[in-house]
Phi, psi and omega in degrees: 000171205225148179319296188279347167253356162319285173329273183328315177267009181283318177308286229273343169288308214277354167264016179265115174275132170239016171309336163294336172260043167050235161246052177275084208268005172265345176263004190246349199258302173314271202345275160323297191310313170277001177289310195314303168333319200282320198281338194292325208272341185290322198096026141320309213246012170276148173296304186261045176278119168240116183251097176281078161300005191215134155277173182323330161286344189081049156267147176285126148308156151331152124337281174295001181261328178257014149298318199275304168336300172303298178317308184304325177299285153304338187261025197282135173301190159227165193304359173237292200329116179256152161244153188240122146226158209237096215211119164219124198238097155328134171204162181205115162265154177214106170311180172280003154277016168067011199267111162250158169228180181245154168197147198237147168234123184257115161264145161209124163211172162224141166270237172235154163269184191267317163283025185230017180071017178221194208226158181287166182265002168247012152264295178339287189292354175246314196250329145297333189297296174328315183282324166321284173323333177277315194298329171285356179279288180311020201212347201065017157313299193252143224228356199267133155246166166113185160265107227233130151272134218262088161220033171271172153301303186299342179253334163290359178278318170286313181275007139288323165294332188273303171316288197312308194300316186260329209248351175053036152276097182214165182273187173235112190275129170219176196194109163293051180301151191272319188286336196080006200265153184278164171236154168309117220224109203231151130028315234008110139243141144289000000 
């Protein structure tokens, strides 16, 4: 292996945590073993990775900006490709009885390929919620001016209700409530 790409993958191990797999030299030998895999697969080790470690000012970028450079660059769909997204949000609540519980909110879709006439789901789900959204300013649904984070009921509620209705974009709600009482609960389609 050549120097620079040793130095590369010593830098990217000796930043790795692997203190969870205790003195486990067989889950810590995989871990690497599947970075190594990652990296190979990104193209680190090509002679022609072009990596813009410095910005326009001569600043070192983040790290992750120039990891997110690499990927886009290899993990780009092609015209057959879909995307899945996978979104699960935790939560443990707590009443004024001090009674807690858990409770989740789920997404799981796909989108279209491009070559199936459709569109991926996470330009669907970012540039419709917007465009849903301008249209309820224009139309005077939502009655809020300024620069509003949509976390009222009046801007978040119709535009959720529109993902659902039209676009069958929704979570899947579940809930251990201390009362029993149910909640409304939808599906996963794929």
């Amino acid at each position: 292996m050549p120097a620079k790409d040793r130095e590369l993958s010593e830098g990217v191990f000796a930043r790795t945590d692997v203190a969870r797999f205790g003195n486990d030299l067989v889950k810590t030998e995989g871990a690497y073993a599947r970075i190594m895999k990652s990296m190979v697969f990104l193209g680190f080790f090509e002679d022609d990775l072009k990596l813009t470690i410095k910005d326009a000012k001569g600043n070192l970028r983040p790290a992750l900006d120039c990891f997110g450079d690499v990927m886009a660059v290899r993990m780009e769909h092609t015209k057959h490709d879909r995307d899945l997204v996978v979104m699960r949000h935790n939560f443990t609540i707590e009443n004024e009885k001090k009674e807690r519980w858990r409770h989740t909110s789920t997404w799981i879709q796909s989108g279209a390929s491009a070559v199936s006439g459709g569109y991926s789901l996470m330009s669907t789900s970012v540039g419709v919620t917007c465009a849903i959204t301008s249209r309820l300013v224009l139309d005077s649904t939502i009655k809020a001016t300024g620069v509003l984070s949509p976390t009222t009921p009046e801007i978040y509620e119709p535009i959720l209700k529109i993902l659902e209705d039209k676009l069958n974009i929704a979570m899947i709600e579940e809930s251990e409530r201390p009362d029993g009482l149910p909640i409304k609960a939808k599906m996963a389609r794929l």
